[in-house]
mmCIF file as Biopython writes it, N, C-alpha, C and O atoms, coordinates in Angstrom:
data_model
#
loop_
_atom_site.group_PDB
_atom_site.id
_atom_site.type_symbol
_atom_site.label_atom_id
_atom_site.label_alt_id
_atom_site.label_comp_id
_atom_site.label_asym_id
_atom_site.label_entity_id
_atom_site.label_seq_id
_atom_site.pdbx_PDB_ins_code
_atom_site.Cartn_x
_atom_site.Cartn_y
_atom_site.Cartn_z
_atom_site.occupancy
_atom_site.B_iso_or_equiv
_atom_site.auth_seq_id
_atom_site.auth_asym_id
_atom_site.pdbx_PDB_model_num
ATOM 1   N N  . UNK A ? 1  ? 6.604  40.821 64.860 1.0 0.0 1  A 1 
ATOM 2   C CA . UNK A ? 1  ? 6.328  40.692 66.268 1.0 0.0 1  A 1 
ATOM 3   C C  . UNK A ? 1  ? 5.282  41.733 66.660 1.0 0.0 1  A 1 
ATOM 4   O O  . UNK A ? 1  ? 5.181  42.695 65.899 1.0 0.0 1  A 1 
ATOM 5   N N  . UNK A ? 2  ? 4.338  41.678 67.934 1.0 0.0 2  A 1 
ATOM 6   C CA . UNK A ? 2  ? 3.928  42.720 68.021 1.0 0.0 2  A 1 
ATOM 7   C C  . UNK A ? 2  ? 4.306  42.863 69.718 1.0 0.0 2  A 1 
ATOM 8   O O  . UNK A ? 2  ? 4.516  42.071 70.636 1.0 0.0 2  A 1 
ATOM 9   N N  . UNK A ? 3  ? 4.282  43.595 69.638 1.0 0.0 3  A 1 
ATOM 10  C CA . UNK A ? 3  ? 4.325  45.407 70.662 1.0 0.0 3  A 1 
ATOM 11  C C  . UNK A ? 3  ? 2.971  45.405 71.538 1.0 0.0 3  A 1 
ATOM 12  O O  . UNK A ? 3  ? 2.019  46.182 71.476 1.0 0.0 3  A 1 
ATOM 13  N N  . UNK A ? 4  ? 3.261  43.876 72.682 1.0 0.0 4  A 1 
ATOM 14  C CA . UNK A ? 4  ? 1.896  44.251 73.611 1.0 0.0 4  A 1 
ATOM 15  C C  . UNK A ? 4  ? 1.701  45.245 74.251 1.0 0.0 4  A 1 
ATOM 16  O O  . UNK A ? 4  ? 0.616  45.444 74.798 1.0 0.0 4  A 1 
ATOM 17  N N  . UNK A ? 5  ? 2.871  46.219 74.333 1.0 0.0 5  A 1 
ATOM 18  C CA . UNK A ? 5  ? 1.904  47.555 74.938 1.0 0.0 5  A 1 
ATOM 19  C C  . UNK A ? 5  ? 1.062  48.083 73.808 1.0 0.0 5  A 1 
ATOM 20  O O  . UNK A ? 5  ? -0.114 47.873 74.105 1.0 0.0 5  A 1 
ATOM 21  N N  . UNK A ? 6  ? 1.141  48.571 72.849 1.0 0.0 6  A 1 
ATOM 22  C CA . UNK A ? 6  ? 0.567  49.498 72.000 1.0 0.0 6  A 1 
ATOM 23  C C  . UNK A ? 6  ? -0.247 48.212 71.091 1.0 0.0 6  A 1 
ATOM 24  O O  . UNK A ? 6  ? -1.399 48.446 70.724 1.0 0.0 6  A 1 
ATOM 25  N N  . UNK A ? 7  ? 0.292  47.065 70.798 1.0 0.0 7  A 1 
ATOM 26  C CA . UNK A ? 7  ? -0.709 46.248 70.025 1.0 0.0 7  A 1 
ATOM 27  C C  . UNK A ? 7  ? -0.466 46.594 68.602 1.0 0.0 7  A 1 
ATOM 28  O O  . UNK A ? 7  ? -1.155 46.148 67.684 1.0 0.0 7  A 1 
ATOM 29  N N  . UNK A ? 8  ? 0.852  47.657 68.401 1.0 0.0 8  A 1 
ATOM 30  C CA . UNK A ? 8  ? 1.347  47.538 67.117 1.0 0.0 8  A 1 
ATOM 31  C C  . UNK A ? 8  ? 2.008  46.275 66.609 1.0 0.0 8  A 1 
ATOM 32  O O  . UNK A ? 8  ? 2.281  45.301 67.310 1.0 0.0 8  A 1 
ATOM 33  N N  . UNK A ? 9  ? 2.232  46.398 65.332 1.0 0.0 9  A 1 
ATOM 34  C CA . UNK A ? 9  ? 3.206  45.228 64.730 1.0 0.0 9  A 1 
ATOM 35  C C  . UNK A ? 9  ? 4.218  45.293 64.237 1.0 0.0 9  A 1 
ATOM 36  O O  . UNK A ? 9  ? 4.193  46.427 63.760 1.0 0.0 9  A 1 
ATOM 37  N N  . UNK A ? 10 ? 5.120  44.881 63.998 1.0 0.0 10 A 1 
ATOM 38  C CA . UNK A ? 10 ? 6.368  45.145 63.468 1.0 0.0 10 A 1 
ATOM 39  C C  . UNK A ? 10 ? 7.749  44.316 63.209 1.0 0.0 10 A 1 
ATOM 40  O O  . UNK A ? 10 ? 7.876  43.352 63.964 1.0 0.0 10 A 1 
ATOM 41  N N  . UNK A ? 11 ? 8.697  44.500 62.370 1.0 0.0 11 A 1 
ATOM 42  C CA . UNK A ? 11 ? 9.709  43.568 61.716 1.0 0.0 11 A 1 
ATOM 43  C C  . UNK A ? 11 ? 10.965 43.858 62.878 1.0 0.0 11 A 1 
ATOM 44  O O  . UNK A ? 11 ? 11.529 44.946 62.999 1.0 0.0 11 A 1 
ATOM 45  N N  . UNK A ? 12 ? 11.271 42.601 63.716 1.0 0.0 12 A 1 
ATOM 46  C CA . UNK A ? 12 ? 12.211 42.952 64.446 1.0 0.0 12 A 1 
ATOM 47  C C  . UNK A ? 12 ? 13.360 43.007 63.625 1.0 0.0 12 A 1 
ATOM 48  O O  . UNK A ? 12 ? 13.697 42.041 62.940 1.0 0.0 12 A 1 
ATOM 49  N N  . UNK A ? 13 ? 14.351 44.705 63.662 1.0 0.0 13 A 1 
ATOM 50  C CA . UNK A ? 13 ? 15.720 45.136 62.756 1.0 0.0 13 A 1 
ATOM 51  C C  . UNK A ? 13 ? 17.227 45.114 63.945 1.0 0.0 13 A 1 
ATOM 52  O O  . UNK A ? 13 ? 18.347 45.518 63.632 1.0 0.0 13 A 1 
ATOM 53  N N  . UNK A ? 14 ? 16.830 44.528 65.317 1.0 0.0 14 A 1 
ATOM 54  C CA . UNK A ? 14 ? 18.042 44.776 65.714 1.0 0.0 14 A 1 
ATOM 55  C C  . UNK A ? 14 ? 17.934 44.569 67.753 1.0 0.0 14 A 1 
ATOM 56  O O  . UNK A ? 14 ? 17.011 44.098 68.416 1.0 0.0 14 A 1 
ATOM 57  N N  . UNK A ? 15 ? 18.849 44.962 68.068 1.0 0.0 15 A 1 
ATOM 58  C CA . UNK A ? 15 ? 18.888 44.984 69.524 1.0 0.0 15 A 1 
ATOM 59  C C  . UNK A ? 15 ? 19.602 46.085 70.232 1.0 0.0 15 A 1 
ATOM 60  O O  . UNK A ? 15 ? 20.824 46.130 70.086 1.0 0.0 15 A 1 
ATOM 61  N N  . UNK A ? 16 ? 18.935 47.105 71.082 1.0 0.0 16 A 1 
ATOM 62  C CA . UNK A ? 16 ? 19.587 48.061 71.287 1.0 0.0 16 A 1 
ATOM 63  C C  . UNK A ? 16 ? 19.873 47.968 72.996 1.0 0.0 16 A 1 
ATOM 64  O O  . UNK A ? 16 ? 18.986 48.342 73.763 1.0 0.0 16 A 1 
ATOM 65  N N  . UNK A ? 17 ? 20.901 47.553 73.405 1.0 0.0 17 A 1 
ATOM 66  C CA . UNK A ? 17 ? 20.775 47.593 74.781 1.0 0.0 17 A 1 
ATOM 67  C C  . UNK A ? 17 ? 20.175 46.417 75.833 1.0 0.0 17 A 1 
ATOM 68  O O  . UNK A ? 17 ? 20.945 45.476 76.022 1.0 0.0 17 A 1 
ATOM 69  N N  . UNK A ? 18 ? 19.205 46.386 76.361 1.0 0.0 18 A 1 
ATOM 70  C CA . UNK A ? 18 ? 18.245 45.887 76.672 1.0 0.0 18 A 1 
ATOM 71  C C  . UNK A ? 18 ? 16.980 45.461 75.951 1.0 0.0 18 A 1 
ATOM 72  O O  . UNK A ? 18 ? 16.288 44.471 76.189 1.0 0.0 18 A 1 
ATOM 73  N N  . UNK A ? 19 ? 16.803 46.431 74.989 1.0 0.0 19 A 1 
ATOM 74  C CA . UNK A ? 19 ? 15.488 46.248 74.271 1.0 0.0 19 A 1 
ATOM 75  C C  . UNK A ? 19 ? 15.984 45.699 72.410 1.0 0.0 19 A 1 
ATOM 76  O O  . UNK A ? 19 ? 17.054 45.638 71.804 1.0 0.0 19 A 1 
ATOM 77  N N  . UNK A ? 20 ? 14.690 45.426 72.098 1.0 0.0 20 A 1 
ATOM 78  C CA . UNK A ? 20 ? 14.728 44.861 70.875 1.0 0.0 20 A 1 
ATOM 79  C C  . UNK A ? 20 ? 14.165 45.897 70.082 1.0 0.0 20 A 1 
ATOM 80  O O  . UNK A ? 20 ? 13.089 46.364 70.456 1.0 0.0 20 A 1 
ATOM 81  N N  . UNK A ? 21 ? 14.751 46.381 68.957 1.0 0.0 21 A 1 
ATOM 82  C CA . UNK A ? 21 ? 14.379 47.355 67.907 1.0 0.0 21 A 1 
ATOM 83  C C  . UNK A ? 21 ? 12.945 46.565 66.840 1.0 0.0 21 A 1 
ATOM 84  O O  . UNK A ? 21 ? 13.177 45.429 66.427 1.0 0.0 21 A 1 
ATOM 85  N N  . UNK A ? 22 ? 11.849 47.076 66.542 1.0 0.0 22 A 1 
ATOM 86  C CA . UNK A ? 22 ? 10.782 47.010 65.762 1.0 0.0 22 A 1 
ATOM 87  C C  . UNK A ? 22 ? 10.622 48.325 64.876 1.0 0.0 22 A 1 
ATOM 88  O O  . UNK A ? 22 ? 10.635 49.490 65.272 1.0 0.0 22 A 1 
ATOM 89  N N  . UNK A ? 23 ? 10.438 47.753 63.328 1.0 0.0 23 A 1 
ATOM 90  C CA . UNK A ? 23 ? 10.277 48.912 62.331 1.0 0.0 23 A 1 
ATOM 91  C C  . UNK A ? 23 ? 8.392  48.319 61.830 1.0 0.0 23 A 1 
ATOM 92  O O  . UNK A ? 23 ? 8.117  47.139 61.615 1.0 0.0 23 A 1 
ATOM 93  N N  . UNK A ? 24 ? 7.697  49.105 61.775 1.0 0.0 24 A 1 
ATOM 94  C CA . UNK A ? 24 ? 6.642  49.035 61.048 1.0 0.0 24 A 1 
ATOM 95  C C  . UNK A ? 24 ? 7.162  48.124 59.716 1.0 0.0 24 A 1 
ATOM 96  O O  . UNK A ? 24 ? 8.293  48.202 59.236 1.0 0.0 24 A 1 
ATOM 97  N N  . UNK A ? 25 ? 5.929  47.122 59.165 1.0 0.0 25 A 1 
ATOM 98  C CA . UNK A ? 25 ? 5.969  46.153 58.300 1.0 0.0 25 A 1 
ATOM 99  C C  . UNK A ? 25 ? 6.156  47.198 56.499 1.0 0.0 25 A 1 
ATOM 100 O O  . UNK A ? 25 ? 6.866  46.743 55.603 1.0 0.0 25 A 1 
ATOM 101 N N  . UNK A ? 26 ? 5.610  48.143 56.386 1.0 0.0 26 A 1 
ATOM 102 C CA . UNK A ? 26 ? 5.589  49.144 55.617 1.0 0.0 26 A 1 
ATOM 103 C C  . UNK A ? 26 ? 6.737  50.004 55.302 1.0 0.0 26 A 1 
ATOM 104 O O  . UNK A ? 26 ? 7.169  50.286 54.184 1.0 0.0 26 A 1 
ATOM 105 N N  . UNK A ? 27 ? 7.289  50.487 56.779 1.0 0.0 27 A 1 
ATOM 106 C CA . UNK A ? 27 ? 8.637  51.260 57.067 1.0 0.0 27 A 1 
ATOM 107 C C  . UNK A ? 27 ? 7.905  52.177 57.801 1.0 0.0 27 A 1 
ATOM 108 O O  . UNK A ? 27 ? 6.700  52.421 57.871 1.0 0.0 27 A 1 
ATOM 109 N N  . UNK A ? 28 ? 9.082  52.722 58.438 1.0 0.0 28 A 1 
ATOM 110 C CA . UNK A ? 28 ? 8.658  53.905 59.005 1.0 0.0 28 A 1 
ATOM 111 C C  . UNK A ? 28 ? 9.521  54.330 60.202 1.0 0.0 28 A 1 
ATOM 112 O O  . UNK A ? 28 ? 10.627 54.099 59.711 1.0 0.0 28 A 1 
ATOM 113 N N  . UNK A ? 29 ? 9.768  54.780 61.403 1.0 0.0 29 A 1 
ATOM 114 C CA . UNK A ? 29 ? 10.549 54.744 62.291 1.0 0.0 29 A 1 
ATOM 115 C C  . UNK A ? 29 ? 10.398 53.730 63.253 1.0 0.0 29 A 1 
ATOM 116 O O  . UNK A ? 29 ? 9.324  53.381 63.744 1.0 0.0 29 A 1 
ATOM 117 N N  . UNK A ? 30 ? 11.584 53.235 63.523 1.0 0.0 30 A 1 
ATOM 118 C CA . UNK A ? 30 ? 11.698 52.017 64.517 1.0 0.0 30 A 1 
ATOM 119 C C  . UNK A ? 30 ? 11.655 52.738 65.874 1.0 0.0 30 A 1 
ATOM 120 O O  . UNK A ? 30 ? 12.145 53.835 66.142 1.0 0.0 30 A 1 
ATOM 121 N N  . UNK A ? 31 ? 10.807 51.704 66.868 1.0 0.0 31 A 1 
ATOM 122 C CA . UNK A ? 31 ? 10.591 51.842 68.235 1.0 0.0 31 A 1 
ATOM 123 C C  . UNK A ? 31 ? 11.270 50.432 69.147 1.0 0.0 31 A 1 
ATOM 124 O O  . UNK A ? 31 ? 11.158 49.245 68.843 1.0 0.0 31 A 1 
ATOM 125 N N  . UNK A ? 32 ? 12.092 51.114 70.509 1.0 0.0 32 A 1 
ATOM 126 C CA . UNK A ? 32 ? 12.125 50.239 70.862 1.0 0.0 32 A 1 
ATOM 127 C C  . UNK A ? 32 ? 11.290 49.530 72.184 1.0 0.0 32 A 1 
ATOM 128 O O  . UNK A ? 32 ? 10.828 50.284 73.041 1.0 0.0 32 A 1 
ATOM 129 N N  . UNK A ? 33 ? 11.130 48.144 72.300 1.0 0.0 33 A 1 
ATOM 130 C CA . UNK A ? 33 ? 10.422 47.100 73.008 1.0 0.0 33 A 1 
ATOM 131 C C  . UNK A ? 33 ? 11.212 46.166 74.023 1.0 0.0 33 A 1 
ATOM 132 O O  . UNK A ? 33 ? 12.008 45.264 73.764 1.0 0.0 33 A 1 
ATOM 133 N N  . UNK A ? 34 ? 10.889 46.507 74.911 1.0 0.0 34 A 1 
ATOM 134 C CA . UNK A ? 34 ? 11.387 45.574 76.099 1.0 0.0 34 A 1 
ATOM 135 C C  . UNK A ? 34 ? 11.523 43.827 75.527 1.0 0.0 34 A 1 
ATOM 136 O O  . UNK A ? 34 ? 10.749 43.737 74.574 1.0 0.0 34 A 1 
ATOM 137 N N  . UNK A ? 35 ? 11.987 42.913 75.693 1.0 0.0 35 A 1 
ATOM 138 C CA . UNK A ? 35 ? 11.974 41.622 75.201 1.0 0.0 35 A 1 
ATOM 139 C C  . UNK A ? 35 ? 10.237 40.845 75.963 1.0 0.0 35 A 1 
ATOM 140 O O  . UNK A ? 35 ? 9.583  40.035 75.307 1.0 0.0 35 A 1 
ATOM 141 N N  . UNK A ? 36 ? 9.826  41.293 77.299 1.0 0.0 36 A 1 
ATOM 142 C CA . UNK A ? 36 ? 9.270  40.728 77.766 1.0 0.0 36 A 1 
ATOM 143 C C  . UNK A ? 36 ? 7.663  41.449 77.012 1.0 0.0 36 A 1 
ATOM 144 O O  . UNK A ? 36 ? 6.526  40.977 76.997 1.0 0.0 36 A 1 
ATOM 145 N N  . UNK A ? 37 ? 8.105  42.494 76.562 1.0 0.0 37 A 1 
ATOM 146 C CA . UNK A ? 37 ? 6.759  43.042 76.251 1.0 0.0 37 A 1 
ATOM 147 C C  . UNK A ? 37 ? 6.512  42.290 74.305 1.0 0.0 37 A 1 
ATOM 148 O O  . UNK A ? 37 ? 6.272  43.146 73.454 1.0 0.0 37 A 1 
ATOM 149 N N  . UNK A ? 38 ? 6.557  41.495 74.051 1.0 0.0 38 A 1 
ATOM 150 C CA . UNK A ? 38 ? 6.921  40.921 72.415 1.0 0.0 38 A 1 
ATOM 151 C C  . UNK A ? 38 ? 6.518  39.790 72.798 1.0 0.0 38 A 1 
ATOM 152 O O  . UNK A ? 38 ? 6.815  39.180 73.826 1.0 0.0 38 A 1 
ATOM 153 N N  . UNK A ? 39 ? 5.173  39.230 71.160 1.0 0.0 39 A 1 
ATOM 154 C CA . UNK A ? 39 ? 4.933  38.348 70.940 1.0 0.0 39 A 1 
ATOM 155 C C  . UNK A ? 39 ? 4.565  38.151 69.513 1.0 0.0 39 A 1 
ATOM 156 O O  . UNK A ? 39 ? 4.317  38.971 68.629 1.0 0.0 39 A 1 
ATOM 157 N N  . UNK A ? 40 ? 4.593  36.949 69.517 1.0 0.0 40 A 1 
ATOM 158 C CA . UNK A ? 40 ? 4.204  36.512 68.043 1.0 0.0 40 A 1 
ATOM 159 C C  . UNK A ? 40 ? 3.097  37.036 67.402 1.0 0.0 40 A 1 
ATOM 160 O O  . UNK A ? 40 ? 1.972  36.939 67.892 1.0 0.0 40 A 1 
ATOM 161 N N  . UNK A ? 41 ? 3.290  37.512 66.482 1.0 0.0 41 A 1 
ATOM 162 C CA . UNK A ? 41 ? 1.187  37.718 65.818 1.0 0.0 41 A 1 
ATOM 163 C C  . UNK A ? 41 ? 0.494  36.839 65.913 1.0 0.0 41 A 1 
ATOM 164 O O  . UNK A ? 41 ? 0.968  35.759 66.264 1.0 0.0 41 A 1 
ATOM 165 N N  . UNK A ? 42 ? -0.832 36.964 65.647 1.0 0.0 42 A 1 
ATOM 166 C CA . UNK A ? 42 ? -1.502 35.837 65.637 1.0 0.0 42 A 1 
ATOM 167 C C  . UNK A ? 42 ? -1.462 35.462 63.989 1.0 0.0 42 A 1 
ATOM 168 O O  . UNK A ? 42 ? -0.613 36.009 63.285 1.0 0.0 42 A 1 
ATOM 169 N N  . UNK A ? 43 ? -2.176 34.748 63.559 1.0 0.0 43 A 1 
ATOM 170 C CA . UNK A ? 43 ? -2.571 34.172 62.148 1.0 0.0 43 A 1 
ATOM 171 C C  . UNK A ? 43 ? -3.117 35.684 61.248 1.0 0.0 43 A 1 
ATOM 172 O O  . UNK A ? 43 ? -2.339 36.026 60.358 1.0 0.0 43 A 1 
ATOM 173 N N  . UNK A ? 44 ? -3.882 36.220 61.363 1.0 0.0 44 A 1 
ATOM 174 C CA . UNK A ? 44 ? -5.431 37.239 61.561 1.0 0.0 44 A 1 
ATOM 175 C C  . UNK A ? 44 ? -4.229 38.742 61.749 1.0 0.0 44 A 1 
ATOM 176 O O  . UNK A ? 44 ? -4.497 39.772 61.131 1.0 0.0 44 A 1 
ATOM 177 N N  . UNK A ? 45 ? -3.318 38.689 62.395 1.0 0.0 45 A 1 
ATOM 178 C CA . UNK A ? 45 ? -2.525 40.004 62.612 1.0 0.0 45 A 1 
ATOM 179 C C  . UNK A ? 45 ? -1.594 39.878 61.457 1.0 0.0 45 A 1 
ATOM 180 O O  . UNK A ? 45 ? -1.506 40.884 60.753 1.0 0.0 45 A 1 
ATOM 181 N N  . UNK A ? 46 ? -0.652 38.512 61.014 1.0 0.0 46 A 1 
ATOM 182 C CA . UNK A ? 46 ? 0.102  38.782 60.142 1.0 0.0 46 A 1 
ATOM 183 C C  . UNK A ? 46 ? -0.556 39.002 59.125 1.0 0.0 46 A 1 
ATOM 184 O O  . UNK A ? 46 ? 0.085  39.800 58.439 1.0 0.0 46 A 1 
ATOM 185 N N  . UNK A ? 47 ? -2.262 38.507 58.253 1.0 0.0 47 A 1 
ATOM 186 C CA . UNK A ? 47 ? -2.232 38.700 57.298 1.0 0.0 47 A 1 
ATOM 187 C C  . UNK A ? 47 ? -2.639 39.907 57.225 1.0 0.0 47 A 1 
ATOM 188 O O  . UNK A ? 47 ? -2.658 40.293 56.056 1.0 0.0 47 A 1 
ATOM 189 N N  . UNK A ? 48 ? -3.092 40.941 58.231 1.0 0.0 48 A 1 
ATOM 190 C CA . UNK A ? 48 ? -3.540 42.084 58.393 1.0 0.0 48 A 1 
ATOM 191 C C  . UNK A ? 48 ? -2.583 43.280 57.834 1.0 0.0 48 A 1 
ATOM 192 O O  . UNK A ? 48 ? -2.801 44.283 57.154 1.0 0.0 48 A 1 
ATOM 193 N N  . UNK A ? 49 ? -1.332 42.663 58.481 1.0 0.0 49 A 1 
ATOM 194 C CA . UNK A ? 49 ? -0.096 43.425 58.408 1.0 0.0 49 A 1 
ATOM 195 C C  . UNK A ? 49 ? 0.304  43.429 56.826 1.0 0.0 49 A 1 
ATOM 196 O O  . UNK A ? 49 ? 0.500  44.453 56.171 1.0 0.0 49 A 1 
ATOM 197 N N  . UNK A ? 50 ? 0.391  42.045 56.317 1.0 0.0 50 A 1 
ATOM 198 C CA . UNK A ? 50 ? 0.668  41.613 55.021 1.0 0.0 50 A 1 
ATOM 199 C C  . UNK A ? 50 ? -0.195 42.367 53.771 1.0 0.0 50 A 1 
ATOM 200 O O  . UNK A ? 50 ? 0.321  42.469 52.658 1.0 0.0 50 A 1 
ATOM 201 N N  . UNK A ? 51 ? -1.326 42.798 54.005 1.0 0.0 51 A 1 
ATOM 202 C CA . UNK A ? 51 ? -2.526 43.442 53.225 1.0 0.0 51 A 1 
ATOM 203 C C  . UNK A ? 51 ? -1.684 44.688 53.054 1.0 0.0 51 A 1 
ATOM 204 O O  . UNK A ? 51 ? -0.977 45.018 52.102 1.0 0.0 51 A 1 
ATOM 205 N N  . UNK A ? 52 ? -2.017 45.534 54.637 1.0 0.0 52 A 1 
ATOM 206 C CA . UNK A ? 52 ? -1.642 46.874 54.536 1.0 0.0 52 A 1 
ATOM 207 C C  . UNK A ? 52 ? -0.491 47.567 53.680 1.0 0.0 52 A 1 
ATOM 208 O O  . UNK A ? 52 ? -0.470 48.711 53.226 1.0 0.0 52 A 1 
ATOM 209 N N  . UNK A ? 53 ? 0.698  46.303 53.565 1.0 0.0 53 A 1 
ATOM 210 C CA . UNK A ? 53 ? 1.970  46.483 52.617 1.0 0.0 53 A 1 
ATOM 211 C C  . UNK A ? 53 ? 1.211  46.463 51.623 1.0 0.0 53 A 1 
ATOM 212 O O  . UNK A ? 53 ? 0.839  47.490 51.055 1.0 0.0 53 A 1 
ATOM 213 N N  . UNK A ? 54 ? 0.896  45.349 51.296 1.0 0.0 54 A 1 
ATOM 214 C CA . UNK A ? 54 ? 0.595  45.417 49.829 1.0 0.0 54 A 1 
ATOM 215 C C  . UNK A ? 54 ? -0.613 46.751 49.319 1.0 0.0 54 A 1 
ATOM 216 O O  . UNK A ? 54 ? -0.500 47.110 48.147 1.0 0.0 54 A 1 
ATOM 217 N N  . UNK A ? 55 ? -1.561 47.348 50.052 1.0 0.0 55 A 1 
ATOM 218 C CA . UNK A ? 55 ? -2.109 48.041 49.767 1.0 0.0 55 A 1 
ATOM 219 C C  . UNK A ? 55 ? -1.118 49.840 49.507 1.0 0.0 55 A 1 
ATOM 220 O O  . UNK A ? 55 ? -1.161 50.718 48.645 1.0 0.0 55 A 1 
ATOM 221 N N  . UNK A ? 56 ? -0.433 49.655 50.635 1.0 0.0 56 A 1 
ATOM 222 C CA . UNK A ? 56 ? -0.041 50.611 50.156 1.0 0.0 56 A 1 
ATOM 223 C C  . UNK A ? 56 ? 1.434  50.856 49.215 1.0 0.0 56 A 1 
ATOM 224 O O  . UNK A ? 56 ? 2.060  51.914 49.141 1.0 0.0 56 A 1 
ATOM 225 N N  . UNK A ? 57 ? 1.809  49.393 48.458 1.0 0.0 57 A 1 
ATOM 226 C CA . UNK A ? 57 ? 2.279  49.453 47.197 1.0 0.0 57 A 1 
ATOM 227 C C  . UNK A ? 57 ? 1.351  50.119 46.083 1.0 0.0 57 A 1 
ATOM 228 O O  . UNK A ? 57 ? 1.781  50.839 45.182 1.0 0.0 57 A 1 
ATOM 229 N N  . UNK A ? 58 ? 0.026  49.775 46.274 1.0 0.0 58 A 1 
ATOM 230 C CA . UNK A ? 58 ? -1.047 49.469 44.863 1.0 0.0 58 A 1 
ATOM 231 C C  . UNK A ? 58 ? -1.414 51.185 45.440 1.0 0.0 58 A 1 
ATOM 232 O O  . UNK A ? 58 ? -2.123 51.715 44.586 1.0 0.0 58 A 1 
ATOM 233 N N  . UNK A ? 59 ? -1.192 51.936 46.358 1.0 0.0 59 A 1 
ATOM 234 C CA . UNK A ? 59 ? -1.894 53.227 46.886 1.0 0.0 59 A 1 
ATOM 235 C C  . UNK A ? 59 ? -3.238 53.611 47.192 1.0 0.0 59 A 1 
ATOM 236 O O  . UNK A ? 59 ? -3.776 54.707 47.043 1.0 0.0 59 A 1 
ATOM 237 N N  . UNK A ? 60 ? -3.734 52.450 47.681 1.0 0.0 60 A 1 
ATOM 238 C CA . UNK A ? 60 ? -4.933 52.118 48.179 1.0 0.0 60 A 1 
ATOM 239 C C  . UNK A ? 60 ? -5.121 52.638 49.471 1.0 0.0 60 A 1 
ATOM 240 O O  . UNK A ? 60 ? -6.172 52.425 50.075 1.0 0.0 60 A 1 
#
């Protein structure tokens, strides 16, 4: 999903309250997101997201 305030991306892990929990596609610390502020990636964002994992498996 991404995070229209910040325009980050991220794997929705949960629901805290009101808001919906997002962890970076990589890992890292989860932030939480209002439901209204969340949308789908586009085409162009997931494979963006999808690269960056894999790059930083290979340590690129």
């Amino acid at each position: 999903m991404v995070d229209t305030r910040t325009g980050k991306t991220g794997i929705v892990t949960g629901h805290e309250g009101p808001y919906v929990q997002l962890r970076p596609s990589g890992g890292g610390t989860e932030w939480d997101v209002p439901p209204d502020a969340l949308r789908q990636p586009t085409q162009s964002e997931g494979m963006s997201s999808k690269v960056a994992v894999a790059n930083r498996r290979w340590g690129l």
